[in-house]
C-alpha positions in Angstrom: -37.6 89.2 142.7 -35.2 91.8 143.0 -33.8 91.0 145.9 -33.0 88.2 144.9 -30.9 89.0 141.7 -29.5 91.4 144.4 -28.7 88.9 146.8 -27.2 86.3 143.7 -25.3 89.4 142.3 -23.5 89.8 145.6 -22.9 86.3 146.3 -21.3 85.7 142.8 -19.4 88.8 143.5 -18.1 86.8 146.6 -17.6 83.7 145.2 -15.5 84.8 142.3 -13.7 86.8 144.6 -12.6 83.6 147.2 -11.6 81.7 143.8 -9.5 84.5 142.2 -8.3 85.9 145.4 -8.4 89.9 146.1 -4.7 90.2 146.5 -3.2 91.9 144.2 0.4 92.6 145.6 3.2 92.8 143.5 5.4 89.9 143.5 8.8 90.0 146.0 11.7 87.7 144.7 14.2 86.6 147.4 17.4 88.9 148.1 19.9 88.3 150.6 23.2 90.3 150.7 26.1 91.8 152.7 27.2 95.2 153.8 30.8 95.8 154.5 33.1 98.9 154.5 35.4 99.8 151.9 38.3 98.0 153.8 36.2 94.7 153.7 35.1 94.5 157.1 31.2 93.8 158.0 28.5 96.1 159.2 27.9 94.5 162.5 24.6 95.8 163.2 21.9 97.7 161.7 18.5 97.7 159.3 18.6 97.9 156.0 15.5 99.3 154.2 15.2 99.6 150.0 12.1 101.7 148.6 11.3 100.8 145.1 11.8 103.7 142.9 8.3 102.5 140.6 6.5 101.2 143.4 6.8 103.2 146.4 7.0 99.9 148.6 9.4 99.1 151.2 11.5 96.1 151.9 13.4 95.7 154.8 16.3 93.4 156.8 18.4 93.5 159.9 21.9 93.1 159.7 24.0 90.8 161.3 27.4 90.4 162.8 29.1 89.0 159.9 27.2 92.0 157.9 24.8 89.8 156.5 20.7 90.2 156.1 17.7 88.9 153.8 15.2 91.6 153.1 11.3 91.1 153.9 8.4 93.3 152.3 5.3 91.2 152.9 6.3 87.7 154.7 9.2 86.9 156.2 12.3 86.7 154.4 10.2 86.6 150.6 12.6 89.9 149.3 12.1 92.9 147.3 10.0 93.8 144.5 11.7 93.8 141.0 13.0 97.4 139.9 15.4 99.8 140.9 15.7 100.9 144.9 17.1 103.7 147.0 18.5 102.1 149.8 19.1 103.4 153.3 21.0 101.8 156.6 19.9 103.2 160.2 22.1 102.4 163.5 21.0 103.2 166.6 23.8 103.9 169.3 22.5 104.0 172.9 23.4 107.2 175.0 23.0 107.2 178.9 23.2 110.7 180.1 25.1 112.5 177.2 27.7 108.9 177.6 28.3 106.5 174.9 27.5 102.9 176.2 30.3 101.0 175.6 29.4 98.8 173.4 31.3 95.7 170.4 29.2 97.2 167.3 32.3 98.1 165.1 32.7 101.2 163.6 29.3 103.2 162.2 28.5 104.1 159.0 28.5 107.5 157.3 25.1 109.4 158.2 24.3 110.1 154.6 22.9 106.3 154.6 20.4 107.3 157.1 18.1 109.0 154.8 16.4 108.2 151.0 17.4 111.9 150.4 20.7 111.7 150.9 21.6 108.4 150.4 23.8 107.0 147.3 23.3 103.4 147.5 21.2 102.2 144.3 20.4 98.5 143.7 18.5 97.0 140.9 16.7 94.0 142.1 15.3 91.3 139.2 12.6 88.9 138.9 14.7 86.0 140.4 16.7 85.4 143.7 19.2 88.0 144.2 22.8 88.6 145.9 23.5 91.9 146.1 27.1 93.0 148.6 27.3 97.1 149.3 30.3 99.1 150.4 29.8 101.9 152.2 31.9 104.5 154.2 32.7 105.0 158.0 31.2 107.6 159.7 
């Protein structure tokens, strides 16, 4: 008898679970922007990366030619969660042998970007889509 208030405990415990769902993320709300430098002209390349200040969780993007990029944190392309973020940008230059490749990728931005420590790009996204455009320096 036991086991079987054992065996109906569990499977109530299962069942509520599949109706409810165990997920219990925090909601992303779609962002999309542009980085460009202070003279207007886009980043060509690059990730961008936002940590929410509250939430410690990450939301990413890759940025295009025109300087352009959506930001993922748990499906493709769904955004950032609501709050305020630190936001870093990371380029990656390919050396051969101590030799810069030669490559079209526009100018690079300041290093400070590179790291949550140093960075000064802040961005508040809100419980709705968001635009957001940042300017940044040359390195």
């Amino acid at each position: 008898m036991r086991a079987l208030r054992i065996c109906c405990g569990v499977g109530l415990v299962v069942c509520l679970l599949s109706i409810t769902g165990c997920d219990k993320s925090i909601p992303a709300y779609p962002v999309e922007g542009t980085v460009v430098f202070e003279d207007g002209t886009p980043i060509k390349f690059g990730t961008i990366e936002l940590l929410s200040d509250e939430h410690k969780i990450n939301a990413r993007g890759t940025i295009n030619r025109e300087g352009k990029f959506r930001l993922t944190t748990y499906h493709p392309n769904d955004g950032a969660v609501a709050g305020k973020h630190r936001c870093v940008i990371a380029q990656h230059v390919v050396e051969m042998y101590g030799i810069k490749v030669n490559h079209d990728h526009g100018d690079l931005v300041a290093s400070k970007y590179a790291d949550y420590s140093t960075t000064d790009l802040v961005v508040v996204i809100e419980a709705k889509p968001n635009e957001i455009k940042l300017v940044v320096d040359k390195r």
